[in-house]
C-alpha angles and dihedrals in degrees: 000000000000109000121195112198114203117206139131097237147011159169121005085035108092125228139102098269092042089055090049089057096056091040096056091045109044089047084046087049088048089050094055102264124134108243134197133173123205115189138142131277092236107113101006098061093134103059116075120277085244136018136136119249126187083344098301117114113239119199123188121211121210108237147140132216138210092237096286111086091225083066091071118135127203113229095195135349140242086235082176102056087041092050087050094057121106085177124027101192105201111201105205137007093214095072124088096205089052089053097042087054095052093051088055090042088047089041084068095044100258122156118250129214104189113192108203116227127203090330113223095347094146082063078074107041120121097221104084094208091051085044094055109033095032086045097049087050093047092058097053099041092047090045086052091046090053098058090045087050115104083171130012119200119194123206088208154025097247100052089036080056096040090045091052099033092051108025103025093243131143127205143169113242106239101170116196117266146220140244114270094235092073099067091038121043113073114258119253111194098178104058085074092059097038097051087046115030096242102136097171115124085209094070101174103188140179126190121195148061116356083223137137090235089060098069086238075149102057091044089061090051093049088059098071090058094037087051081059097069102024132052105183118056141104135198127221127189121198125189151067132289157121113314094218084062088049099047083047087056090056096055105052088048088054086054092046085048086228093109090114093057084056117092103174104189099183111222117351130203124242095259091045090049090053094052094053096052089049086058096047132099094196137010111214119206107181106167125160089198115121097201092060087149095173128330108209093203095081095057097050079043085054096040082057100051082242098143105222133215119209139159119252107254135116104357112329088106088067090045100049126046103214116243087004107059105006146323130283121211137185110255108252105018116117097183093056090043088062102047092060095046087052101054090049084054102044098026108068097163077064104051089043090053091049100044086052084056090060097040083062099037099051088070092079098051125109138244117222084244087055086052101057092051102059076047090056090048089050091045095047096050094047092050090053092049093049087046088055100033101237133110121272 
């Protein structure tokens, strides 16, 4: 089968649904399927505008974009690459540059698979300019999405009961999945501490974009009241970003006088990932960031028995049950923040129950191979259906 997979950027940019993206295709690839990747040229423009990695075509599109990356435009299109399709996965109805491309897919008669992300999250959003002009974009983008869609997934039960509720359209949950080494290999929660020096036993780590969106701020001024009750603990960041945002970061841990709690690592590899939440006691995810569509960190956090705190926007509060699972927060409130973090420290009743409950609840996570199964069962049902002409 020959798979298209729609999205505005990918690999080596760096991101989580960029890394979705690779991960589908190249375990598509390894199952036998054709696989191709058309994405924009915006934050890649230095790689060629096609070239084949890990045996998946990747096809660059020329395009610009107003600041957001979902406002992402294609200038032109790999038609080719489009008419020799049997499946165009689209990943996201809130990019421009996703949609663009499936109207142009649709336009030749190919069949569209559209996965809804974070349905109507800017509905939601504090700020009452981004309420009323994103909203206003996301409407008319998701109403477009869900003509062109021959097939809608859904990664959730909340989206898969908006999308239906809203638009009348019905979809199959397929949520992302995680490398299998995850649930298999033992976990080793010294190699961490030894490769880095960070002795502590209260590991607190985040794993992510060093990026404003993702609350890295009200972590640090959470430390100062979290330093009050406990005396051992260290904090490690892991991820990319700007280094104007990092050496923001430093600052206002110099001010808070926390900055020797704070160990910031830059980007980790996947081993390395998986060390440091073996070492950890909790994984904090404080984003401000609405669309929050599916972190896969908290599943690999959950995979590895690591409790997480996380704020309660997008969809981490279908992805966390709170005190069972994990803690929910409100986004940009560093007292509660701390709170939280302090009785996982001081509460281990708490944090074993808890880690019994995810012993329990990563058996139902998926592989990425798992994954591509329940895909091939989507893309074979919607090419049956074009090739009947009905709906799937």
């Amino acid at each position: 089968m020959h798979v298209t997979h729609v999205f505005h950027s990918y690999h080596p940019a760096l991101g989580g649904m960029e890394r979705v993206v690779q991960k589908l295709a190249e375990e598509q690839s390894r199952m036998g399927h054709e696989v191709h990747a058309v994405t924009s040229t915006l934050w890649s423009e230095d790689e060629p505008r096609c070239e084949t990695v890990n045996s998946v075509r990747v096809d660059r599109v020329r395009a610009f974009r107003l600041h957001y990356p979902d406002l992402a435009y294609p200038l032109n299109a790999s038609q080719d690459v489009l008419r020799d399709s049997d499946v165009v996965h689209v990943h996201s109805q809130n990019s421009l540059f996703n949609v663009a491309i499936a109207k142009r897919a649709k336009k030749i008669g190919k069949p569209i698979v559209m996965e809804f992300l974070a349905v109507d999250y800017l509905s939601s959003h504090t700020n009452p300019l981004i309420k009323l002009l994103g909203g206003f974009y996301q409407q008319r983008i998701q109403s477009q999405a869900a003509k062109l869609a021959d097939y809608a997934i859904t990664l959730n039960e909340r989206d898969h009961t908006t999308l239906k509720r809203k638009y009348g359209l019905e979809s199959k949950i397929v949520p992302h999945g995680i490398d299998e080494k995850y649930l298999k290999e033992p976990r080793d929660d010294s190699l961490f501490r030894e490769k880095h020096g960070v002795p502590s036993r209260n590991i607190i780590a985040y794993v992510g974009r060093a990026h404003p969106s993702k609350g890295l701020d009200t972590l640090i001024k959470a430390l100062p009241i979290v330093e009050r009750k406990v005396d051992d603990f260290a904090v490690v960041i892991a991820g990319s970003g700007s280094q104007f945002y990092v050496r923001r970061l430093n600052t206002l841990a110099k001010r808070l006088k926390v900055d020797r709690r704070i160990n910031l690592l830059g980007y980790i590899g996947e081993a390395e990932k998986m060390a440091l939440l073996d070492s950890s006691k909790i994984f904090v995810f404080p984003t401000r960031h609405f669309g929050e569509a599916y972190p896969l960190v908290v599943d690999e956090a959950h995979a590895r028995d690591v409790p997480v705190v996380a704020t309660k926007v997008g969809t981490l509060p279908c992805r966390i049950k709170h005190m069972e699972t994990g803690l929910l927060v409100p986004p940009d409130d560093p007292s509660t923040l701390a709170k939280a973090i302090i009785s996982l420290l001081k509460n281990h009743d708490l944090i074993d129950s808890i880690r019994e409950r995810l012993r329990t609840a990563k058996k139902s996570l998926l592989t990425w191979g798992q994954v591509c199964e329940r895909l091939d069962s989507v893309y074979n049902d919607v090419r049956q259906s074009a090739r009947q002409g009905t709906t799937p």
